[in-house]
C-alpha positions in Angstrom: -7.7 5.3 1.3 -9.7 7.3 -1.3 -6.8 9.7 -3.6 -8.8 11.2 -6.2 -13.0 12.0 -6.9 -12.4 9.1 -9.5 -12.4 7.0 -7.1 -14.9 8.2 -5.4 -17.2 7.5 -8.1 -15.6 4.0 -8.3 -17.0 3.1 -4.8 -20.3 2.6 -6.3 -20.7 -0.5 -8.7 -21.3 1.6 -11.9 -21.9 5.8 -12.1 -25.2 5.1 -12.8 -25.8 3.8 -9.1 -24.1 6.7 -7.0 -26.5 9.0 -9.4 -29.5 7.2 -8.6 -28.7 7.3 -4.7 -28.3 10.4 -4.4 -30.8 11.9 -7.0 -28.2 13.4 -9.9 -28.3 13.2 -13.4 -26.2 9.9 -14.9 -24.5 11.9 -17.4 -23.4 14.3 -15.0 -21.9 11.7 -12.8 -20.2 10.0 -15.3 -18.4 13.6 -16.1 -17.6 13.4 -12.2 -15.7 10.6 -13.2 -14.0 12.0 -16.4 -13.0 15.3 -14.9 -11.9 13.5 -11.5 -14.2 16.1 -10.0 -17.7 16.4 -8.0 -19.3 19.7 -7.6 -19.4 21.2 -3.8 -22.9 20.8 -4.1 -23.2 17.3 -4.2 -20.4 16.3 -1.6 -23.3 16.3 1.9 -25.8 13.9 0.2 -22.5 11.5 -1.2 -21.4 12.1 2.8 -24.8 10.8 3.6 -24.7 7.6 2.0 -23.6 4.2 3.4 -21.2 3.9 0.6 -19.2 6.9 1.6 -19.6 6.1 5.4 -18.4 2.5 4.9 -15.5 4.0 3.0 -14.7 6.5 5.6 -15.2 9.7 3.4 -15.1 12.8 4.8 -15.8 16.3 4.6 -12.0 17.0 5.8 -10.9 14.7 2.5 -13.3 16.1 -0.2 -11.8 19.3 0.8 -8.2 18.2 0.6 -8.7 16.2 -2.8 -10.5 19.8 -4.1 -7.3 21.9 -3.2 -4.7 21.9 -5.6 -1.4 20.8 -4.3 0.7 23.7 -3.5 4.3 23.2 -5.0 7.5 23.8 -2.6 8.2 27.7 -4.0 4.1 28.7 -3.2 5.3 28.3 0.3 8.0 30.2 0.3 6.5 33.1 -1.0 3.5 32.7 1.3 
């Protein structure tokens, strides 16, 4: 199971490939990879691929990996 954009990124053989599938810039990927982020905007055509498919990625996880974890005492406030 995929914990973190990082890997995400990492599915693909190099950053370069995941940019040239789905049309992004190679430096901006490769800051994907640094930041352990991907920009909303780019998560439906990464969906799209069979890469992502194969790997089971969802909308459902992109979301949960983007959501900072919410520690024990936000929840009791909330």
């Amino acid at each position: 199971m995929v914990s973190s954009f990082r890997e995400i990124v990492a599915l693909w053989p190099s950053p370069d490939a995941l940019a040239a599938e789905i049309g992004a810039g190679i430096a901006a990927v490769r800051k994907w990879s640094q930041r352990d982020n991907v920009p909303v905007e780019w998560w439906a055509s990464i969906l799209r691929t069979d890469t992502a498919r194969s790997a089971g990625l969802t909308a459902e996880l992109l979301i949960e990996l983007a959501t900072p974890a919410r520690e024990p005492a936000d929840e009791a406030r909330a």
